[in-house]
PDB file of N, CA, C and O in Angstrom:
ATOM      1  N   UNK A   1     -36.900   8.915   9.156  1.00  0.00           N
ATOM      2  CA  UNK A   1     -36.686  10.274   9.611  1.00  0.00           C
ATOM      3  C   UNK A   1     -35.825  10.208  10.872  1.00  0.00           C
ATOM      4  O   UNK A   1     -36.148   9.474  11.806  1.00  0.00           O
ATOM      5  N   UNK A   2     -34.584  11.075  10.907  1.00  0.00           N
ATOM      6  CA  UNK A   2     -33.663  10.790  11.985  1.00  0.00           C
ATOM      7  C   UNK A   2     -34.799  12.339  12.583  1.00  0.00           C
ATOM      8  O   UNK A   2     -35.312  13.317  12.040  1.00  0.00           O
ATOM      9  N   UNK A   3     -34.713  11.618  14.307  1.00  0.00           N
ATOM     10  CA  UNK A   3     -35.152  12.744  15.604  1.00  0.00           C
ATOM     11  C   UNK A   3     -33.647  12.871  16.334  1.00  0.00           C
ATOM     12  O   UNK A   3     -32.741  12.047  16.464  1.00  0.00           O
ATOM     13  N   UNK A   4     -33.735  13.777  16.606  1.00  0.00           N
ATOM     14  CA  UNK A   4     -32.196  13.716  17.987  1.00  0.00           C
ATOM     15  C   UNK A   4     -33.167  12.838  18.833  1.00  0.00           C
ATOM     16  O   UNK A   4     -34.389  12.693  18.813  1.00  0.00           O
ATOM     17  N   UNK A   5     -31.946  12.192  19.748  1.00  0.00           N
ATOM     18  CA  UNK A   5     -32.345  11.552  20.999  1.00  0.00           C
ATOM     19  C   UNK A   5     -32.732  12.499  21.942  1.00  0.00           C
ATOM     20  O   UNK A   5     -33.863  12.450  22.426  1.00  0.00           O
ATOM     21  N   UNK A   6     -32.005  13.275  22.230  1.00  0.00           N
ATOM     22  CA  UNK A   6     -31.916  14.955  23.470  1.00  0.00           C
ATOM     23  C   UNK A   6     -32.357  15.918  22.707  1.00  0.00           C
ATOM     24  O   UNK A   6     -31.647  16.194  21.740  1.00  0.00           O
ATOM     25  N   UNK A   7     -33.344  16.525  22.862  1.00  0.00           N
ATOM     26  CA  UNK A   7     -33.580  18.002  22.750  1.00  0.00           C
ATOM     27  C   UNK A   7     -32.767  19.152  23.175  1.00  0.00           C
ATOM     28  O   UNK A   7     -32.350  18.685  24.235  1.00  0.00           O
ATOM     29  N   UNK A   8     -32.358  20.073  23.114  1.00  0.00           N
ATOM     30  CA  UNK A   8     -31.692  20.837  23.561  1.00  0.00           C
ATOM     31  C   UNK A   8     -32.912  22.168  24.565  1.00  0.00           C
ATOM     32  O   UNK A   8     -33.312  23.205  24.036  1.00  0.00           O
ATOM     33  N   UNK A   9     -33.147  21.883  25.530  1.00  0.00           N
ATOM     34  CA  UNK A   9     -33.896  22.768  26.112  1.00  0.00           C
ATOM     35  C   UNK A   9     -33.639  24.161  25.999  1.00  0.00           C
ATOM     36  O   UNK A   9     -34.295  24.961  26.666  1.00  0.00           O
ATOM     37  N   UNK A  10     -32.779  24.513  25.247  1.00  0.00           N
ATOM     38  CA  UNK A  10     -32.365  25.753  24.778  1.00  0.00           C
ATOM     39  C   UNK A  10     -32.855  26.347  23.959  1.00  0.00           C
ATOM     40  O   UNK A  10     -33.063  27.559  23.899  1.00  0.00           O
ATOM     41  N   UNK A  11     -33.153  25.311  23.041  1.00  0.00           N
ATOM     42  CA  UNK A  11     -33.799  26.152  21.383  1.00  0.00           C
ATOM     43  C   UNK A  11     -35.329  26.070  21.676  1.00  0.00           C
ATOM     44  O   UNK A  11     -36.229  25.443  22.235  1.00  0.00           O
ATOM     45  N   UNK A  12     -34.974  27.195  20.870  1.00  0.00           N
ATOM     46  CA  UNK A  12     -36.071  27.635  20.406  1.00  0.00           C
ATOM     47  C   UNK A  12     -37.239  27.434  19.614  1.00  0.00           C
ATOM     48  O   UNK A  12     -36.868  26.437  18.994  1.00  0.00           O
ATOM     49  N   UNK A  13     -38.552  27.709  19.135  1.00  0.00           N
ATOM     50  CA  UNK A  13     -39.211  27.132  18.503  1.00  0.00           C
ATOM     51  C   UNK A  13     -39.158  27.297  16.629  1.00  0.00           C
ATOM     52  O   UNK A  13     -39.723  26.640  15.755  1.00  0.00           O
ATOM     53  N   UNK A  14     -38.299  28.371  16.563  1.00  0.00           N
ATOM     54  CA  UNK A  14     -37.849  28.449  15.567  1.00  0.00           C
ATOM     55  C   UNK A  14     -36.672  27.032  15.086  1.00  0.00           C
ATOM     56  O   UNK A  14     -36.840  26.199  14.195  1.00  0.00           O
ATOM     57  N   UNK A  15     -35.727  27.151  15.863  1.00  0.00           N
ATOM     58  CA  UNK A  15     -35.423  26.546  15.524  1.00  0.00           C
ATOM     59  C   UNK A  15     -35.113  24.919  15.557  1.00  0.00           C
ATOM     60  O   UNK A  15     -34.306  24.142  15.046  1.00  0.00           O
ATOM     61  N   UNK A  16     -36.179  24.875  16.419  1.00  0.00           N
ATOM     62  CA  UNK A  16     -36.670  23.097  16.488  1.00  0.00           C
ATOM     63  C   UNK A  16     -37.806  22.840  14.861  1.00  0.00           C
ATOM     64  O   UNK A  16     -37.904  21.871  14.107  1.00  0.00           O
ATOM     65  N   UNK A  17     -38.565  24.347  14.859  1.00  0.00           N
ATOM     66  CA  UNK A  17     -39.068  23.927  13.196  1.00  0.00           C
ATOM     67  C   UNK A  17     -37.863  23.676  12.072  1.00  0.00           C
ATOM     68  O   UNK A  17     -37.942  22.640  11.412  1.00  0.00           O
ATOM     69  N   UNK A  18     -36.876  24.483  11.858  1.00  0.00           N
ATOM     70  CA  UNK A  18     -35.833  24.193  11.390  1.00  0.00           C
ATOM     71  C   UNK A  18     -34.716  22.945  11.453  1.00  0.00           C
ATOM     72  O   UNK A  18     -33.895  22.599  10.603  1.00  0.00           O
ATOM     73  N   UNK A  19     -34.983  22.432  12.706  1.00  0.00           N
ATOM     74  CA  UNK A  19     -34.821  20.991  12.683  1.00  0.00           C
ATOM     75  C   UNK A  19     -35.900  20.310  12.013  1.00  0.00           C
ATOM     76  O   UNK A  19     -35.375  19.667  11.104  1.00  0.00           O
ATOM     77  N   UNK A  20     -36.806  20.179  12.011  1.00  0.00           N
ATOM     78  CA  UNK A  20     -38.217  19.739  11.786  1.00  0.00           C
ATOM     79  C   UNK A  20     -37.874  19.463  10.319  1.00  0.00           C
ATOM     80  O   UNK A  20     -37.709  18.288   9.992  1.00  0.00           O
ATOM     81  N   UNK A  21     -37.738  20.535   9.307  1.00  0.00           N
ATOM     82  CA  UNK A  21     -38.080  20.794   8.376  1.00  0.00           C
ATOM     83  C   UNK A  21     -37.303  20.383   8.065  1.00  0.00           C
ATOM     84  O   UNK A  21     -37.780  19.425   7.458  1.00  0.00           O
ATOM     85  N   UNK A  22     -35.890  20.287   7.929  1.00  0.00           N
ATOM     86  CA  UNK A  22     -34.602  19.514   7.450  1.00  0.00           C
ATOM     87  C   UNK A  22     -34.413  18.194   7.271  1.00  0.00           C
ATOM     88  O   UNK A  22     -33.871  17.739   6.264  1.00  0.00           O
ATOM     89  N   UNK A  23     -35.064  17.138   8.715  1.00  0.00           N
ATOM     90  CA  UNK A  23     -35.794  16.259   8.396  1.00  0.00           C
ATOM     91  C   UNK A  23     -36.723  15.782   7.317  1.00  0.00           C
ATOM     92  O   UNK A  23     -36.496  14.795   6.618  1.00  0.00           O
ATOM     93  N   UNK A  24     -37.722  16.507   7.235  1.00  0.00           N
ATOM     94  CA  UNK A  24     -39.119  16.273   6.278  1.00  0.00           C
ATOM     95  C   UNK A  24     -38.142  16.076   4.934  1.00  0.00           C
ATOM     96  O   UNK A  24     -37.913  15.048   4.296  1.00  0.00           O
ATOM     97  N   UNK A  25     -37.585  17.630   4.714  1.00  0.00           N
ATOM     98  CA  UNK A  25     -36.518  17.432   3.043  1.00  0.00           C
ATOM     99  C   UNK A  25     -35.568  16.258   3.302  1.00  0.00           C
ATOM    100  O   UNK A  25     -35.047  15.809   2.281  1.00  0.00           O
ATOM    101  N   UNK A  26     -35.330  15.839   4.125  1.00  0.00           N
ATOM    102  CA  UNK A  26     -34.354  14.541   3.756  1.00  0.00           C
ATOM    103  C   UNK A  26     -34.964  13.103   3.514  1.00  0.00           C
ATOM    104  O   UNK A  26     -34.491  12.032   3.132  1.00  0.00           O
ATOM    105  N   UNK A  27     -36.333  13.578   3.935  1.00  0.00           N
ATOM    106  CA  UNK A  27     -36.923  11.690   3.557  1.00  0.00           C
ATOM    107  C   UNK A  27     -37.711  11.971   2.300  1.00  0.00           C
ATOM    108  O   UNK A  27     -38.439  11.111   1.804  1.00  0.00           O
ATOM    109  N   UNK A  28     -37.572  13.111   1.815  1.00  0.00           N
ATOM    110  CA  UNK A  28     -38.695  13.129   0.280  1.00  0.00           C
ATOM    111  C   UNK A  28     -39.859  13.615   1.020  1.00  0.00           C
ATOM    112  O   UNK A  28     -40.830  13.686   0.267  1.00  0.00           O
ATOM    113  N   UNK A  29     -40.039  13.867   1.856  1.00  0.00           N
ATOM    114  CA  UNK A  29     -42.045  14.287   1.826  1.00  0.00           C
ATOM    115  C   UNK A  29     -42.095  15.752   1.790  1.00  0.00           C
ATOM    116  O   UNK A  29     -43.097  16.368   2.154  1.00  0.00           O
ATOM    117  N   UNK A  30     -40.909  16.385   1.308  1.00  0.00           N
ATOM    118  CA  UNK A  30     -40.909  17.815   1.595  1.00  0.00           C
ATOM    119  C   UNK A  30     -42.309  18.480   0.151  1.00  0.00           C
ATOM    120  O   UNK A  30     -42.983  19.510   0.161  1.00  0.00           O
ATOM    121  N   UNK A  31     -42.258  17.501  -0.743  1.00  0.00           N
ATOM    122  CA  UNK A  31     -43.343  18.393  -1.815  1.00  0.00           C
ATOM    123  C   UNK A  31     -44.917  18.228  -1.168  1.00  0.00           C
ATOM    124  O   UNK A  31     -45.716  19.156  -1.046  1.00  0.00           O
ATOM    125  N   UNK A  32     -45.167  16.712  -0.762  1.00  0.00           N
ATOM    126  CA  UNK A  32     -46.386  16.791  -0.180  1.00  0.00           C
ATOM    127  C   UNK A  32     -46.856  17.586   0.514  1.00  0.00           C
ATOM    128  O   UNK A  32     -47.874  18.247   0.310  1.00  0.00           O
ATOM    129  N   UNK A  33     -45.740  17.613   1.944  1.00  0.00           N
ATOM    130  CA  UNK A  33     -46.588  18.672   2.931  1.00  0.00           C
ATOM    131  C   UNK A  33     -46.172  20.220   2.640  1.00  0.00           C
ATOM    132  O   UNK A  33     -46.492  21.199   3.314  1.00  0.00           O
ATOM    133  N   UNK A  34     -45.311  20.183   1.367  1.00  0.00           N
ATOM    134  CA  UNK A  34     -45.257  21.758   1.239  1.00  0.00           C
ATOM    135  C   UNK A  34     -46.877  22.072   0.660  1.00  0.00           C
ATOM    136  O   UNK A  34     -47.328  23.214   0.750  1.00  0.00           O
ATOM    137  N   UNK A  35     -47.872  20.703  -0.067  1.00  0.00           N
ATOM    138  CA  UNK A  35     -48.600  21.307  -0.870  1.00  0.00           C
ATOM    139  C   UNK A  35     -49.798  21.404  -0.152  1.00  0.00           C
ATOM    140  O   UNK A  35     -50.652  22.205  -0.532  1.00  0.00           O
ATOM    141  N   UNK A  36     -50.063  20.384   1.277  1.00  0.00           N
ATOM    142  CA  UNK A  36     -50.554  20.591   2.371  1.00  0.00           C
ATOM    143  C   UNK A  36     -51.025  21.234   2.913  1.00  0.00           C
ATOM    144  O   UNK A  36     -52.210  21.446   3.171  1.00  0.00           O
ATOM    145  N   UNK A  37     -49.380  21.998   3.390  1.00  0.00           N
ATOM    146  CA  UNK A  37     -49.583  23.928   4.167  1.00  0.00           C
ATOM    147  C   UNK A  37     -49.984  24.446   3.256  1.00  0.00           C
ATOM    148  O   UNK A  37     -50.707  25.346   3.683  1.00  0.00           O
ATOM    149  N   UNK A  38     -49.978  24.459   2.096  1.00  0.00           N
ATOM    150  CA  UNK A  38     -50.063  25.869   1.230  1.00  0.00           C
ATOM    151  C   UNK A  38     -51.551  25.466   0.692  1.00  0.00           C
ATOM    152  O   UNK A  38     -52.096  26.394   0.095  1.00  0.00           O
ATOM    153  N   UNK A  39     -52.316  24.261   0.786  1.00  0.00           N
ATOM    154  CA  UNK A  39     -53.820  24.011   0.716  1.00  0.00           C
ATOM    155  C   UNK A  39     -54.574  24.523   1.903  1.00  0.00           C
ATOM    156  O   UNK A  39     -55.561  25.257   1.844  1.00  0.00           O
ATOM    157  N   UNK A  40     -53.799  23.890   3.382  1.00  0.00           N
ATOM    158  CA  UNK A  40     -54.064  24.746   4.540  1.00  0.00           C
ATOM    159  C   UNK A  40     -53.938  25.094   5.175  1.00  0.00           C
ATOM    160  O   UNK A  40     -54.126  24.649   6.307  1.00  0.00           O
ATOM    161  N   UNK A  41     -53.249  26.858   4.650  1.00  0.00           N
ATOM    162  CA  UNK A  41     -52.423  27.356   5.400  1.00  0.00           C
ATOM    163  C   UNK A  41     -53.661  28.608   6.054  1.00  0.00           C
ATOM    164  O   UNK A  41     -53.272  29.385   6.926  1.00  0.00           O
ATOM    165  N   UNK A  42     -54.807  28.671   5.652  1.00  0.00           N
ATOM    166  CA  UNK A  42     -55.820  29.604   6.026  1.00  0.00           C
ATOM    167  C   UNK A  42     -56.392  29.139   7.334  1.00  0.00           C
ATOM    168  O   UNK A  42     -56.455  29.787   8.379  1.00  0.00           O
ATOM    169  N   UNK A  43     -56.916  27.564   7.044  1.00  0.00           N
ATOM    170  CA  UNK A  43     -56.777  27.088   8.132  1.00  0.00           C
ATOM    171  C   UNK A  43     -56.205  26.968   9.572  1.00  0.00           C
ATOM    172  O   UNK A  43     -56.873  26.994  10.606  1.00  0.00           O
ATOM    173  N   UNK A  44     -54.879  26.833   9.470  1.00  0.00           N
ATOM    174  CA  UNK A  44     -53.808  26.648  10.116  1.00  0.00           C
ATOM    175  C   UNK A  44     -53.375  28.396  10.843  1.00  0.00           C
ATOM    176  O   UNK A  44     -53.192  28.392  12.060  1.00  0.00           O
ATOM    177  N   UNK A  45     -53.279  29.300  10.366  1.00  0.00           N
ATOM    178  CA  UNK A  45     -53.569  30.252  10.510  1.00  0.00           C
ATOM    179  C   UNK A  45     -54.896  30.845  11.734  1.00  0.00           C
ATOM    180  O   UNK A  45     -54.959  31.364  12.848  1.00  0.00           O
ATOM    181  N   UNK A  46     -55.692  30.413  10.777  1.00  0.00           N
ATOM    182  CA  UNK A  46     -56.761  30.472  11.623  1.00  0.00           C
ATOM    183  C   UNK A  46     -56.858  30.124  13.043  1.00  0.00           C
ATOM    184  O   UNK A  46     -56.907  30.903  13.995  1.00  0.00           O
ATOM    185  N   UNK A  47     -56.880  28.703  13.051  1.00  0.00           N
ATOM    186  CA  UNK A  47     -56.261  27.769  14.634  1.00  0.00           C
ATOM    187  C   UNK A  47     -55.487  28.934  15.119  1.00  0.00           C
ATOM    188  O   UNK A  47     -55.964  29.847  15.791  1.00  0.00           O
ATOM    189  N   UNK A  48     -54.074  28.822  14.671  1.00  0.00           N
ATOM    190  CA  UNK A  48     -53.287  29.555  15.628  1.00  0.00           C
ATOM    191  C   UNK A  48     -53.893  30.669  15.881  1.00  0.00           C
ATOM    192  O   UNK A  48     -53.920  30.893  17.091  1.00  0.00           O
ATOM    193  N   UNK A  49     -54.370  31.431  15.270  1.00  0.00           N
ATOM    194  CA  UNK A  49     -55.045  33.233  15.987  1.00  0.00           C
ATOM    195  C   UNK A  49     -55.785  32.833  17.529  1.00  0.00           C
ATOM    196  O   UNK A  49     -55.552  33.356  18.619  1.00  0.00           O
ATOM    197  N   UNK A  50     -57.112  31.309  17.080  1.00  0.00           N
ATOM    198  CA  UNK A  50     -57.144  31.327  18.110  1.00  0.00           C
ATOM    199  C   UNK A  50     -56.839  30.776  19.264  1.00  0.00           C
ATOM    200  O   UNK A  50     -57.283  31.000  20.390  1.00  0.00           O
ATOM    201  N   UNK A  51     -56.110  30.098  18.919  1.00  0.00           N
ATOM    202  CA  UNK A  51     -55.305  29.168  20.137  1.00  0.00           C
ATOM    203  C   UNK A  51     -54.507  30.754  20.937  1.00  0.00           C
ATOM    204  O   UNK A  51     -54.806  30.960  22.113  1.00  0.00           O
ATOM    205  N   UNK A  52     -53.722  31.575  20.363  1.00  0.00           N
ATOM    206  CA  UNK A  52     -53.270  32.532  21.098  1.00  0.00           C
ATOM    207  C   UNK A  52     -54.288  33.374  21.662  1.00  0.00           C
ATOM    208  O   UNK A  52     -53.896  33.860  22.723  1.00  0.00           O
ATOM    209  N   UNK A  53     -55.155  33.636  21.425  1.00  0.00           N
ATOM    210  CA  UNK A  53     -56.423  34.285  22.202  1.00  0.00           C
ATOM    211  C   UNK A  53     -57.015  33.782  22.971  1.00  0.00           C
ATOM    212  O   UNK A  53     -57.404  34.441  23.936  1.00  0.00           O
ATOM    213  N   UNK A  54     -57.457  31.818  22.805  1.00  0.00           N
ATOM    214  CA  UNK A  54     -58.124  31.558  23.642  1.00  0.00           C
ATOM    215  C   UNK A  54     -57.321  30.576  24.436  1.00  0.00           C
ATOM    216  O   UNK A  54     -58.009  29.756  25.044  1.00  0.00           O
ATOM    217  N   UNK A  55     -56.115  30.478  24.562  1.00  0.00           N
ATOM    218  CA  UNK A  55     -55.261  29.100  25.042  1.00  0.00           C
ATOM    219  C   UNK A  55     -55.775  27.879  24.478  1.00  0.00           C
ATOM    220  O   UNK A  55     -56.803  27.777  23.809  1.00  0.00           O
ATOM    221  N   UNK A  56     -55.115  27.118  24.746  1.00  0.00           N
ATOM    222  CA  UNK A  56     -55.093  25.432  24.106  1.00  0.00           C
ATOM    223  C   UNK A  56     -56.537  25.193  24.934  1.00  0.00           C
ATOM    224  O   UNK A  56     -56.785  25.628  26.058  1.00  0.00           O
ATOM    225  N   UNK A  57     -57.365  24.440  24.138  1.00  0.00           N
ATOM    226  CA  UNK A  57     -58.475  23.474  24.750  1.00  0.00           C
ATOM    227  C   UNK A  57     -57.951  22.357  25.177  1.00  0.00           C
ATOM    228  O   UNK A  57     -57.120  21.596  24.682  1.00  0.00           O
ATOM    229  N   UNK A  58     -58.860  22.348  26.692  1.00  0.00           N
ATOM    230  CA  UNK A  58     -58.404  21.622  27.655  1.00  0.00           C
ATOM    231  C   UNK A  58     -57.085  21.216  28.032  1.00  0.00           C
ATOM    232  O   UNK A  58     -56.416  20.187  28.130  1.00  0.00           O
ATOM    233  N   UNK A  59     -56.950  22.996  28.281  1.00  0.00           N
ATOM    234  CA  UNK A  59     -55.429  22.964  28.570  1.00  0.00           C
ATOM    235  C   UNK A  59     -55.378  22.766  30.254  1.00  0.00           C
ATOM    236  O   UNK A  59     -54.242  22.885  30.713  1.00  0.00           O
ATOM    237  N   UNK A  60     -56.257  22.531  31.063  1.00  0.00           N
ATOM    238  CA  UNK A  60     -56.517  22.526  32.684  1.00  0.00           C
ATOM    239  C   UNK A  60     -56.108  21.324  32.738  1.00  0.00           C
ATOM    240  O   UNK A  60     -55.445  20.930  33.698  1.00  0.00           O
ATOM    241  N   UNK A  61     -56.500  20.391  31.516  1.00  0.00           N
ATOM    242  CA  UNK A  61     -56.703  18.530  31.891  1.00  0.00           C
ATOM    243  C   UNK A  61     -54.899  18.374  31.724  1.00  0.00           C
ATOM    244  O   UNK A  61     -54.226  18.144  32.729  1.00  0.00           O
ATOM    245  N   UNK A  62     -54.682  18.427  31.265  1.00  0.00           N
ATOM    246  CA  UNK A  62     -52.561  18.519  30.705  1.00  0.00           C
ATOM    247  C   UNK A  62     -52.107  18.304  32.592  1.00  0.00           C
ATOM    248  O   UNK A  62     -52.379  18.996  33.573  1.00  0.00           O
ATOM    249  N   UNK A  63     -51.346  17.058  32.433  1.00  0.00           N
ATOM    250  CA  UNK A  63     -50.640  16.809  33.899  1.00  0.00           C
ATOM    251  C   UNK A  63     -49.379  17.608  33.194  1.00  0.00           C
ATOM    252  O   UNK A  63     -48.411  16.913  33.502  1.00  0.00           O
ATOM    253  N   UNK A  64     -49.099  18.258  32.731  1.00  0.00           N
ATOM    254  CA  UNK A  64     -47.217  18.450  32.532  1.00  0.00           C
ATOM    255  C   UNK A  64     -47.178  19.952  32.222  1.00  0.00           C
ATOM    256  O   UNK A  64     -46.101  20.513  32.017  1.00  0.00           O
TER     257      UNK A  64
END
């Protein structure tokens, strides 16, 4: 899987998934983890609702 070396502190999170994902389809694992998310995407969902409601756990301990 090619990563850039530099991030572009510019983009966005959209489109660092869109990097992301372009990756995944170029090494072949794009069917697995498509079947993944879509096993748990209720899950995943879920998390995020509450990660935006309740912030990241042990987000105080994070030096950065």
């Amino acid at each position: 899987m090619t990563v850039p070396e530099k991030q572009d502190p510019e983009a966005t999170p959209e489109s660092r998934r869109r990097l992301w994902q372009d990756s995944v389809e170029r090494t072949g694992l794009s069917e697995e983890g498509r079947k993944w998310r879509e096993e748990n995407a209720e899950a995943i969902k879920s998390m995020n609702e509450w990660v935006e409601k309740n912030g990241l756990p042990l987000a105080k301990y994070r030096m950065f």
